[in-house]
Structure formats: structure tokens, C-alpha cells
C-alpha positions as CSV (number, residue, x, y, z in Angstrom):
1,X,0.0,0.0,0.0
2,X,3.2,2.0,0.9
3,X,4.2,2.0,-2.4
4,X,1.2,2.5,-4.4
5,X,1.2,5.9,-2.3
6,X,4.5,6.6,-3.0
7,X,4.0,6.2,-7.1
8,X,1.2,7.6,-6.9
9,X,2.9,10.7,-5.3
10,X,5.3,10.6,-8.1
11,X,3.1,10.4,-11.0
12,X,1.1,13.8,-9.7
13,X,4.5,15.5,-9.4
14,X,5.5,14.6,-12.6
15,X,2.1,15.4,-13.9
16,X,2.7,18.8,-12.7
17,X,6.4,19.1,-14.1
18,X,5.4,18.3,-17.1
19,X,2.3,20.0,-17.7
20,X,4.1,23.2,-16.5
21,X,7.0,22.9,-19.3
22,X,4.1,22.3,-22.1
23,X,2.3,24.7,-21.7
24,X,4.9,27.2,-22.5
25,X,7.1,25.1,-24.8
26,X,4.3,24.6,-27.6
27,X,3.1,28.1,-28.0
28,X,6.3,29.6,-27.4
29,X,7.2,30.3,-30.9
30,X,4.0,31.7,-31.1
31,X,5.0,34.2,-28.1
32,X,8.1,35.0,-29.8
33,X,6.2,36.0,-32.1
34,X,5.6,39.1,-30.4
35,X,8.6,40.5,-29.6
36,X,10.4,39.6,-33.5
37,X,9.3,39.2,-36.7
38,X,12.5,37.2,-37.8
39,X,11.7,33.5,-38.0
40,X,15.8,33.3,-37.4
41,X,15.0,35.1,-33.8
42,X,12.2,32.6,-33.2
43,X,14.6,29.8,-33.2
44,X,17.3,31.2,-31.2
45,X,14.5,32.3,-28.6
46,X,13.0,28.6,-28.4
47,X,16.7,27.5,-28.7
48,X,18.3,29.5,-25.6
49,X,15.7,27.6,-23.5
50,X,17.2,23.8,-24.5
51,X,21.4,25.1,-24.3
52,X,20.6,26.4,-21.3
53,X,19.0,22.9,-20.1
54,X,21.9,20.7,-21.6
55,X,24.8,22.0,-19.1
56,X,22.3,21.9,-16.3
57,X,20.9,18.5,-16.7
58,X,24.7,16.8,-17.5
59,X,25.9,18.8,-14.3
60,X,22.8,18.4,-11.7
61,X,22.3,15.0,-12.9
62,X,25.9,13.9,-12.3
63,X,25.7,15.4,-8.7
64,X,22.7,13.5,-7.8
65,X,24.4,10.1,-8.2
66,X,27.2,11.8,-6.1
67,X,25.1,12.7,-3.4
68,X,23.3,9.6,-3.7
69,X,19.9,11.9,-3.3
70,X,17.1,12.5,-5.8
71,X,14.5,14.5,-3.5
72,X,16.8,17.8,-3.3
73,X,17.0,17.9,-7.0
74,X,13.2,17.9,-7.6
75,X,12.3,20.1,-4.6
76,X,14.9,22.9,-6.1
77,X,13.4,22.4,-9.6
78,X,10.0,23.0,-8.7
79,X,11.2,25.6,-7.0
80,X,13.0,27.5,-9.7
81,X,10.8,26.7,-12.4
82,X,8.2,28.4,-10.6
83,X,9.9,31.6,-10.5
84,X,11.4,31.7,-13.9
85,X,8.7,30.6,-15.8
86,X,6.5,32.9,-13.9
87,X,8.9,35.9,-15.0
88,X,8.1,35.1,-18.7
89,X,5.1,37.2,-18.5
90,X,6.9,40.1,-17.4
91,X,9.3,39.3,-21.0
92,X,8.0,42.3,-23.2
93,X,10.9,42.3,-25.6
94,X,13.5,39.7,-26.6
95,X,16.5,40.3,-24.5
96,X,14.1,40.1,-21.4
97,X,12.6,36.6,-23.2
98,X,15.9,35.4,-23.8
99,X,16.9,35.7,-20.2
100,X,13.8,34.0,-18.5
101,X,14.1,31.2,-21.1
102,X,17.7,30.8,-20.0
103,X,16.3,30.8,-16.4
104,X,13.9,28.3,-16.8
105,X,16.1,25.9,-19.0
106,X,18.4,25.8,-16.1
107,X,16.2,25.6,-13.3
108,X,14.4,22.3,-14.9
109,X,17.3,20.7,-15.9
110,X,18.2,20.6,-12.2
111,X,15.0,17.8,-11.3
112,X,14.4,16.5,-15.0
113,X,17.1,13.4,-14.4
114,X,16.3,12.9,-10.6
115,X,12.8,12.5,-11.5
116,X,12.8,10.1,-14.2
117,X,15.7,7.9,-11.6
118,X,13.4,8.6,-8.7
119,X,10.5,7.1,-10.1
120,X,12.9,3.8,-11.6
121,X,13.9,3.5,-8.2
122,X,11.0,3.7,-6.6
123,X,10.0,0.7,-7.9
124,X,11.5,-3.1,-7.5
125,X,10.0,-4.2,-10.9
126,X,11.1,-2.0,-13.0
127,X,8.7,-2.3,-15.6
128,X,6.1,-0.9,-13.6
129,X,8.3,2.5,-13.5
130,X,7.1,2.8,-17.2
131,X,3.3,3.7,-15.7
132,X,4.6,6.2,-12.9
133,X,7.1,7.9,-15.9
134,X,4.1,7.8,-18.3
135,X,2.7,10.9,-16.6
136,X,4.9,13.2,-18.1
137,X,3.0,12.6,-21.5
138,X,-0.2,12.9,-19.6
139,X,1.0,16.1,-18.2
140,X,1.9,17.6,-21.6
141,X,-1.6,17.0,-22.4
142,X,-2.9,18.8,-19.8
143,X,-0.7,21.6,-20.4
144,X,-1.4,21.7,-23.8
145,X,-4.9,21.7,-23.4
146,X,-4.8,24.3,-20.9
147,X,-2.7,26.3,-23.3
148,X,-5.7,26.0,-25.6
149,X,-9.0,26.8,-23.1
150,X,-6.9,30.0,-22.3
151,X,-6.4,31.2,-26.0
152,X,-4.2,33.8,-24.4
153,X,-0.2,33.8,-24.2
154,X,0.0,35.5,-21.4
155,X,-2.3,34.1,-19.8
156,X,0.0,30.5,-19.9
157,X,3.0,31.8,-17.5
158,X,0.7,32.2,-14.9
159,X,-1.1,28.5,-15.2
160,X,2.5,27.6,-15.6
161,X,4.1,28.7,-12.9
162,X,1.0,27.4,-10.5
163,X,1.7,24.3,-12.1
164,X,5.2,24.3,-10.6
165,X,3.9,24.7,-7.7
166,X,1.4,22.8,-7.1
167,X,3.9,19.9,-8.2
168,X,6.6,21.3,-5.6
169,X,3.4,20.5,-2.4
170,X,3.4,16.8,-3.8
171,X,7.1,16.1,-3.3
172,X,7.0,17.2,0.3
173,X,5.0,13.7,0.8
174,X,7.6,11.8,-1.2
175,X,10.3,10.0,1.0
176,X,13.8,10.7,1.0
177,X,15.6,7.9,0.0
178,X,19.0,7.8,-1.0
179,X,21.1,5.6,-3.2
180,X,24.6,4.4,-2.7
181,X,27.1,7.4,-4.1
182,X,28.7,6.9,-7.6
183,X,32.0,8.5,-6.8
184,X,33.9,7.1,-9.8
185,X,36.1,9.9,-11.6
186,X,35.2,10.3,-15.4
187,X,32.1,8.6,-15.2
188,X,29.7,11.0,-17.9
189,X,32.5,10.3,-20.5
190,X,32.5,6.6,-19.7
191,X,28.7,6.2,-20.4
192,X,28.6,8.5,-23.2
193,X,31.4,6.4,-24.9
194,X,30.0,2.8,-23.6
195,X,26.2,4.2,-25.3
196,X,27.7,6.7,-28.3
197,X,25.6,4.8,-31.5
198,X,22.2,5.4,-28.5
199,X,22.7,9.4,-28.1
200,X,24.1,9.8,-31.8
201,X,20.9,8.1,-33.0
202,X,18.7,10.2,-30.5
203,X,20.9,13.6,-31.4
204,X,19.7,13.1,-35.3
205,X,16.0,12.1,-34.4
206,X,15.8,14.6,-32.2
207,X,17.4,17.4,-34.2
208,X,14.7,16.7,-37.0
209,X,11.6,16.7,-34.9
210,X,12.9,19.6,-32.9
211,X,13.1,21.4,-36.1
212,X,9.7,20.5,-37.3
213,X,8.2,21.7,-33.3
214,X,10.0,24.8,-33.9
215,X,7.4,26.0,-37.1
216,X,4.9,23.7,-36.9
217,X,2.7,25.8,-34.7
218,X,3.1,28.9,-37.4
219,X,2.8,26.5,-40.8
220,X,-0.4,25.9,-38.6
221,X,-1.3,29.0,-38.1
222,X,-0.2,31.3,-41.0
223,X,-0.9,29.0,-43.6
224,X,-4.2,26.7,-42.4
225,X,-5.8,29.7,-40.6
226,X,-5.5,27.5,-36.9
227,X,-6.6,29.1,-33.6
228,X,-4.4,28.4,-30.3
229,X,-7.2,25.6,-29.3
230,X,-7.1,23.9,-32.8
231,X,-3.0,23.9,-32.4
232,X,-3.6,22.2,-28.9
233,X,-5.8,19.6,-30.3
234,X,-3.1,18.7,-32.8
235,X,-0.5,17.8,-29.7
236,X,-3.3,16.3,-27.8
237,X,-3.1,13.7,-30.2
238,X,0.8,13.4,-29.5
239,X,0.6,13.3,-25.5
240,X,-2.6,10.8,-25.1
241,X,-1.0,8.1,-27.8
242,X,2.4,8.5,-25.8
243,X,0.8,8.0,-21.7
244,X,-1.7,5.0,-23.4
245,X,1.9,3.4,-24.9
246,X,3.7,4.4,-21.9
247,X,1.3,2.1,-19.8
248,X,1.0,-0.7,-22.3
249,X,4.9,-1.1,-22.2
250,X,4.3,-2.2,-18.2
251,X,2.2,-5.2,-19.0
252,X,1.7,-6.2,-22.8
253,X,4.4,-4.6,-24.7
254,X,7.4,-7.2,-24.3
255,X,10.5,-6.3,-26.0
256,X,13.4,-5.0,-25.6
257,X,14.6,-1.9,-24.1
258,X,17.0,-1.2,-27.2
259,X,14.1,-2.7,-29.5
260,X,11.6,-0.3,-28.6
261,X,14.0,2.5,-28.9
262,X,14.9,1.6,-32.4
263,X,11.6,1.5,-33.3
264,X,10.8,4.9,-31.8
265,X,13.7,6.2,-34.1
266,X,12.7,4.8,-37.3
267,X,8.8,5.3,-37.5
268,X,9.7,8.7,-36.7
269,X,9.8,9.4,-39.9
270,X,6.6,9.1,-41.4
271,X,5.5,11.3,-39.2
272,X,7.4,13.8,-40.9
273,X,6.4,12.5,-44.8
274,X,3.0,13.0,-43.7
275,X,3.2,16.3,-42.1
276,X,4.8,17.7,-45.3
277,X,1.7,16.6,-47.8
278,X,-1.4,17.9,-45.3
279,X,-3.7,20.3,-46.7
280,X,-5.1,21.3,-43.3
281,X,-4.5,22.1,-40.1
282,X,-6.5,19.4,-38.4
283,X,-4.9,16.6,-40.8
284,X,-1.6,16.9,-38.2
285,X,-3.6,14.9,-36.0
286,X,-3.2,11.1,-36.9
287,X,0.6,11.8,-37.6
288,X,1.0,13.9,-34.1
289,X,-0.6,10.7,-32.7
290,X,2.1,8.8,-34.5
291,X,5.0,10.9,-33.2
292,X,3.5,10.4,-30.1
293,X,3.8,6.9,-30.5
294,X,7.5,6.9,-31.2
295,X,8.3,9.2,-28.5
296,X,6.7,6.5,-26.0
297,X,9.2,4.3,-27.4
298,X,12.4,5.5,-27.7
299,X,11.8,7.4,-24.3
300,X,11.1,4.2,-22.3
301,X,12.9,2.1,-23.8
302,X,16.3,4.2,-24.1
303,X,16.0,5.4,-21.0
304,X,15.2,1.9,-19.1
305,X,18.5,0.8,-21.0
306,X,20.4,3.3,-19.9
307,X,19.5,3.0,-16.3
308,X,20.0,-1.2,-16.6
309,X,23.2,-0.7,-17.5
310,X,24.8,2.7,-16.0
311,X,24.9,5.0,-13.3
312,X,21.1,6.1,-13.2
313,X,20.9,9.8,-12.7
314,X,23.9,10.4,-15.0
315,X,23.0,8.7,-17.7
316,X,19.3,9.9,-18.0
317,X,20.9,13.5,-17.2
318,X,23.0,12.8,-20.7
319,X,19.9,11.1,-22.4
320,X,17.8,14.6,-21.6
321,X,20.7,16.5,-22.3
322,X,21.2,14.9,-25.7
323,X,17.2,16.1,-26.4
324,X,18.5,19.5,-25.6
325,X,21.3,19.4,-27.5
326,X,18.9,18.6,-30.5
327,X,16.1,21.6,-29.4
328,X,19.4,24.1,-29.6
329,X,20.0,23.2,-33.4
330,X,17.1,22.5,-34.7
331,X,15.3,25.7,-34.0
332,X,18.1,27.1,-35.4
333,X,18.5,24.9,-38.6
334,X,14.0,25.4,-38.9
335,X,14.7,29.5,-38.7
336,X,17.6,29.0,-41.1
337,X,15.8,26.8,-43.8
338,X,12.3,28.3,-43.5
339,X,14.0,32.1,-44.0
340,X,15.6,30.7,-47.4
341,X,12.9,28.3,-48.7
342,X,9.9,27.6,-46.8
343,X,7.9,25.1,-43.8
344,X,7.4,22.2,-45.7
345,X,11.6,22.4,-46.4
346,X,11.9,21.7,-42.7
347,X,10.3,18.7,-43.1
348,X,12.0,17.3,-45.9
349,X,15.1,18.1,-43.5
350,X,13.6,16.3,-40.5
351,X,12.9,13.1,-42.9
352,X,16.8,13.1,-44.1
353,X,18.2,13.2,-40.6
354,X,16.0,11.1,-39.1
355,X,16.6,8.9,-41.6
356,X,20.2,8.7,-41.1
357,X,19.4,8.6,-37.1
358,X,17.7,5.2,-37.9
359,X,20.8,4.0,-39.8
360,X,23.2,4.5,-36.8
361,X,20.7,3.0,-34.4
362,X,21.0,0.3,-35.8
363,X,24.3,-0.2,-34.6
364,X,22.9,-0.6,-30.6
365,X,24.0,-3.9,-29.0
366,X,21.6,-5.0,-26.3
């Protein structure tokens, strides 16, 4: 009963986390928006957000396994996030943007790795850590369709920033427990070596769908005629496929760890085929549902690899790390291609690379 508690504790925290980072993170180009009209500057914005994240998630994530603690981590997260994403709506031009999206990329990188190891840990079969994780895709629902009944972007830093919050009040019931210390010197460049053909394949994927994220919200917009709650329906689609795959992968969905992860990579991109031959806005939705699909794979089961087989907090700091790696270039790469040629060029991009991400996936022992 204990324990049913305790995940239960973790999966409305993570709810939270999660639903607090959507909300803002699918509109924001549309936010940017407002402070430039250069579709270069709307990448670097969204970008700032994920290099900001990658040194703080390698570095907070290595010190958890040090400390041998999780609990800190998230509580200073929550924390932090609520403040800088809260300042967001105080961002009226884009230096001030800029700053709190630096903010807030470090402040969740602090609990994004202790909260995925947390919630492994927190559970002796570790299957059934795929139905406590699977909240984070539930959460980006929410947020997204939050994001949606308010119609307004400024409106989202606030329901943001109460999301934090509210997430913060659930880990005060969550138990500290701590881990033995992995003191080993050099240890982030051992797992990064021991799993390089893992977070190359996941750097490519992720560089191509990160590009596509970056001006699929204004293809939708500018060229379909969408409103902020038709955008949200289109990444409903993504978040309920990925929590209702998330689940299955607990009980009926019985492969690998490096199988599902491959075939996260490579069904990626049809996603991305599709995308570039809709004719309306609301014919995203079976291919965001897709997307989602992948993203329920390659998350769990590159993650649960990782954590079979390295130091736990490090190695899903890395694995998170590597996805902000990806949302710093391809942002960049979407504003670069969509100045010089258009939207659908972006996905014609993300189709190559993933394409190529698939290839060196292959190369994954298990």
C-alpha cells in the first residue's frame, strides 16, 4: 500500500512538471512572435531555453548520483521553475525573453534526471516505473490543453508557474531515500562512450523533430488559418497516444529496451512524410498521434536501457541532455531553412536526418 502511495505521489509530481514545461514550450514560438518578426530570432529564442538545459541537466544530474539523493533535486526544480517561468510574462521584448528562457532551462534541468531515476527507483519491478514515468506525456496533455482553453499567451505563464507549484506541495510527501554514491572519476565520459551509437541516434532524431516543433505551430497557423485551441488539439493527439503506450509497455508490450528505442527512431519518420503533404491544419492529427507513439518508445525504452546498465541519474541527465542538445540546433536549422525556402523544407530536412538517425541506431547492441 506503501508504495502504491509513494508512485502515486510521483506520478502527480510529474504530472505537474510536465504539464508546467508544455504549456509554455508549444506556444512559445507563437509568443516569440511578439517581440520579433524574424523566423531566425524565433529559433534562437525557443533555442536558448534547450542550451541552457543541456549543461544543467549533465551537471545536476551527475551530482545527484554523487550525493546519492534525488529529493533535493526535484524540490529545487519545482522551485526554480516556478519563479522563472512565472517571470516570462513580465518578457515584453527579446532580451528580457531570452533571459527567463535561459532561467527556466536551467532551473528544470536541475529535477528533469532525478525525477525520471526517482520514479525507476521507486519501484523493484522495473517495468512498472514505465506507468509512474508515463505521466509526463499525460502532463503535456494537460498543459497543452490548458494552453488551448486560455487562448491567451499571457495568460499560460501564470497557469504555468502554478503548475510548478502545485507539483513542488506533492514532493513534500515523497520519502527521501538515498542511493549508494557513484563517486567514480570520469564517469559521464564513460557512459557516453559505452552508449555513443544510442545518443548519436537520438541527437539526429531529435534534431529533425525539434526542427519541425520549432514552425509547426506557425505553418499551422499562418498557412491553415488554426486558432491556439485547434494547435492544442493537434498535440493532444501526441501526448494521449504517448501515456496510453507508456502504460502498455508495463504489462503487454514485451520487448526489448533497445528494441523499442529503435523503433521509436525509425517510425519517426513518417511522421514527418506525412506532415509535409497535409492540406489542413487538423490533418496533423493522426501523424501527431504517431509521433507520439515513437516518443513513447524511444523514451522508455532508451531510458530503461540506460538505467539497466549505467549510473542512473547520470545517464538519463545525458539522455535529456542529448534532447537539448537537439532543441538548440534545430530551431536554429527550422529559422535558417524556413527564411531561405519555406515550412514544408523543414520537413524534408527532418525526414533526411531522421533517416540517417535510424541507420546508426541500428548499430545498438543489447
Amino acid at each position: 500500500m506503501q508504495k502504491v502511495q509513494l508512485n502515486n505521489l510521483v506520478r502527480s509530481a510529474t504530472f505537474f512538471q510536465h504539464a508546467g514545461i508544455s504549456i509554455v514550450f508549444v506556444f512559445m514560438p507563437i509568443f516569440a512572435k511578439g517581440v520579433t518578426e524574424s523566423v531566425f530570432e524565433i529559433g534562437l529564442i525557443v533555442a536558448s531555453f534547450s542550451f541552457a538545459q543541456i549543461l544543467s541537466e549533465i551537471y545536476f544530474g551527475r551530482h545527484s548520483d554523487k550525493k546519492g539523493t534525488r529529493l533535493k533535486f526535484i524540490r529545487i526544480g519545482f522551485i526554480g521553475c516556478a519563479i522563472t517561468f512565472g517571470l516570462h510574462y513580465f518578457a515584453e521584448d527579446i532580451s528580457l525573453l531570452f533571459l527567463a528562457r535561459i532561467a527556466a532551462g536551467v532551473a528544470s534541468g536541475i529535477m528533469i534526471p532525478a525525477m525520471i531515476t526517482y520514479a525507476y527507483e521507486a519501484n523493484n519491478e522495473k517495468k512498472r516505473a514505465a506507468t509512474v514515468i508515463s505521466f509526463h506525456a499525460l502532463g503535456w496533455f494537460a498543459g497543452t490543453a490548458a494552453a488551448g482553453f486560455a487562448n491567451d499567451v499571457k495568460l499560460i505563464f501564470i497557469i504555468s508557474a502554478v503548475s510548478f507549484l502545485i507539483g513542488f506541495l506533492f514532493t513534500l510527501k515523497m520519502p527521501n531515500t538515498l542511493q549508494d554514491k557513484e563517486l567514480e572519476p570520469g564517469t559521464t565520459k564513460k557512459v557516453i562512450l559505452k552508449n555513443k551509437f544510442l545518443f548519436s541516434s537520438l541527437l539526429l532524431r531529435h534534431i529533425g523533430a525539434a526542427s519541425v516543433w520549432t514552425i509547426l505551430p506557425l505553418m499551422l497557423m499562418e498557412r491553415f488559418g488554426a486558432e491556439l485551441y485547434q494547435i492544442s488539439i493537434v498535440y493532444v493527439a501526441n501526448t494521449l497516444t504517448a501515456f496510453a503506450l507508456m502504460n502498455l509497455m508495463a504489462s503487454k508490450i514485451k520487448i526489448s529496451n533497445v528494441s523499442k528505442f529503435k523503433i521509436g527512431i525509425g517510425c519517426t519518420t513518417f511522421v514527418f512524410v506525412g506532415l509535409a503533404l497535409i492540406t489542413d491544419w487538423w490533418m496533423a492529427m493522426p501523424f501527431m498521434a504517431l509521433v507520439g507513439g515513437t516518443w513513447a518508445f524511444l523514451f522508455i525504452g532508451g531510458n530503461f536501457h540506460l538505467m539497466e546498465n549505467n549510473p542512473r541519474s547520470t545517464s538519463t541527465g545525458i539522455f535529456s541532455s542529448t534532447v537539448s542538445i537537439s532543441t538548440v540546433i534545430g530551431p536554429a536549422v527550422a529559422g535558417g531553412i524556413a527564411y531561405v525556402f519555406d515550412y514544408v523544407a523543414v520537413m524534408y530536412f527532418a525526414i533526411a536526418i531522421i533517416i540517417c538517425a535510424f541507420a546508426v541506431s541500428l548499430k545498438i547492441r543489447k
